[in-house]
C-alpha positions in Angstrom: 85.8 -59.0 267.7 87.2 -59.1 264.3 85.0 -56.5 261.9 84.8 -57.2 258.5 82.8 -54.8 256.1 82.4 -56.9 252.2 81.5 -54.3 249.4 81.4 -54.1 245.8 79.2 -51.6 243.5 75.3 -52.1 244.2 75.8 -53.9 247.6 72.8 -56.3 245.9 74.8 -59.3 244.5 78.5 -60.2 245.3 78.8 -58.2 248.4 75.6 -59.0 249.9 76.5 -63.3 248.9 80.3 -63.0 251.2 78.2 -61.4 253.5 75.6 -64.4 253.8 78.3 -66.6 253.4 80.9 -65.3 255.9 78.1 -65.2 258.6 77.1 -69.0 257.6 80.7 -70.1 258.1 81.4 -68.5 261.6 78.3 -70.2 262.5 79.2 -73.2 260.8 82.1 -73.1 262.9 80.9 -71.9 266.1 82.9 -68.5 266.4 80.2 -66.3 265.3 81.2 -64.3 268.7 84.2 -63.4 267.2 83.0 -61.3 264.2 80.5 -58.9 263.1 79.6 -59.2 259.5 78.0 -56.3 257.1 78.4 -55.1 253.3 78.1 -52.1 251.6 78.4 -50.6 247.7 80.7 -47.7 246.5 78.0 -46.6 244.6 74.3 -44.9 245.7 73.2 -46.9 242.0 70.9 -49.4 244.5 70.5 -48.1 247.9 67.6 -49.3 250.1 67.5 -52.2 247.5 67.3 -55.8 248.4 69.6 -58.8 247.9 69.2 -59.4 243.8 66.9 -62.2 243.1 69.7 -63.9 241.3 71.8 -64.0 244.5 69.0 -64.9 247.0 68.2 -68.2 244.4 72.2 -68.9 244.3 72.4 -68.9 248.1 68.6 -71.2 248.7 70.6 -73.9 246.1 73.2 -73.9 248.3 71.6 -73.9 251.8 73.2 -71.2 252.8 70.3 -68.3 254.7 70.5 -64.8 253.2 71.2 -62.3 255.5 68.1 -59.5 255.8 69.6 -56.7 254.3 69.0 -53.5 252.1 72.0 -51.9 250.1 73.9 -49.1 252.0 76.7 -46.9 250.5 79.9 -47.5 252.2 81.4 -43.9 254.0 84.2 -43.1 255.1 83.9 -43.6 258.4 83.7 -47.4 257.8 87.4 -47.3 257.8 87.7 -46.5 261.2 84.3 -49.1 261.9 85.7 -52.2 261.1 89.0 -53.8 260.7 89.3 -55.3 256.9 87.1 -53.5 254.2 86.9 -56.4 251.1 86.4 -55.6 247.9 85.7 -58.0 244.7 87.1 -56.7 242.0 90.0 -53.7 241.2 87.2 -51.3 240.5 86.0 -51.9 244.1 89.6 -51.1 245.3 89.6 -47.7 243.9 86.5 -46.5 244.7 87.3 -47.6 248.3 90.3 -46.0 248.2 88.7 -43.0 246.5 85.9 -42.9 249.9 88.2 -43.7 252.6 90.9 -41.1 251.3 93.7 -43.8 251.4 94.6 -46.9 253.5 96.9 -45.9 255.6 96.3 -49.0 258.1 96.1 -51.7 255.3 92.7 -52.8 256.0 91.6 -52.9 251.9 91.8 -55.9 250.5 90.4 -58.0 247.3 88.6 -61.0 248.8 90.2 -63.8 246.7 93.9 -62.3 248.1 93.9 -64.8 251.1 93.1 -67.6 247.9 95.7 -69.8 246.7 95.1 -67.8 243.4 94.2 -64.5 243.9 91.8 -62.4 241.6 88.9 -60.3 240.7 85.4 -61.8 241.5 83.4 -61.1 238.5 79.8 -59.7 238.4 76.6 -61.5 238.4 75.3 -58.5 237.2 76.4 -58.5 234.3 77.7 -61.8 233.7 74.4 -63.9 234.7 76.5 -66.4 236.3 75.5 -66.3 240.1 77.1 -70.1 240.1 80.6 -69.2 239.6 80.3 -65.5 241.9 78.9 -68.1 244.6 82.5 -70.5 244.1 84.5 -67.2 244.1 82.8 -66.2 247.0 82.8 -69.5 248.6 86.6 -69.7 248.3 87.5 -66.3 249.7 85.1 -66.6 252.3 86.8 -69.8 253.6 90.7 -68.7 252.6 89.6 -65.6 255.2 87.9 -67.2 257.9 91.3 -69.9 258.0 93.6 -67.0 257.8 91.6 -65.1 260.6 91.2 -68.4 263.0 95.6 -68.9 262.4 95.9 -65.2 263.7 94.0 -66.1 266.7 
């Protein structure tokens, strides 16, 4: 079983979407066996939260079930917990480098770095657009979930 642990600042908006997203597309695809899904922030700023209202209305549009979930901070333990630890955005990199003391087994990653044109997924948070996290997201998601199934 592949583990993959998605995180970004709050663990209430981009995170928590490749989280909802990832697990809809292993079920989509009928290999949900194959992977346990969770997300975490780097920051305490929203623990216990929920899913932000602005993600939860992005993922309804699209059909796509939000996973039940309140925001956790990622520890450093995770690294040993699960096998790829995706951040969003450079910020997200650091800070997971900064909890996990290093990555000495290459498991941190940007999400959009299995895309055909890798980059930074920008915040909902601040940016209000929940449309364009939820094709960012959508993207990655996908570009992972091929690269993982090649592996196989």
């Amino acid at each position: 079983m592949t583990k993959i642990l998605f995180v970004c600042h709050g663990n209430i908006c981009r995170s928590t979407m490749a989280e909802s997203v990832m697990t809809w597309l292993v079920r989509q695809s009928g290999v949900e066996k194959k992977y346990q899904i969770a997300s975490a922030a780097t920051s305490t700023e929203e623990l216990g939260n929920g899913v932000h209202h602005g993600t939860v209305a992005q993922l309804r549009r699209m059909g796509v079930p939000v996973v039940p979930h309140r925001a956790v901070q990622m520890t450093k333990m995770d690294y040993d917990r699960y096998d790829l630890l995706i951040g969003m955005d450079e910020w997200n990199r650091k800070n997971m480098l900064r909890i996990t003391g290093g990555d000495p087994e290459g498991k941190i990653h940007l999400l959009l770095d299995w895309s055909e044109h890798p980059r930074a997924i920008a915040d909902p948070w601040y940016t209000g657009d929940f449309q364009a996290t939820w094709e960012d997201v959508l993207e990655g998601c996908r570009s992972l979930l091929l690269q993982l199934e090649k592996e196989r």
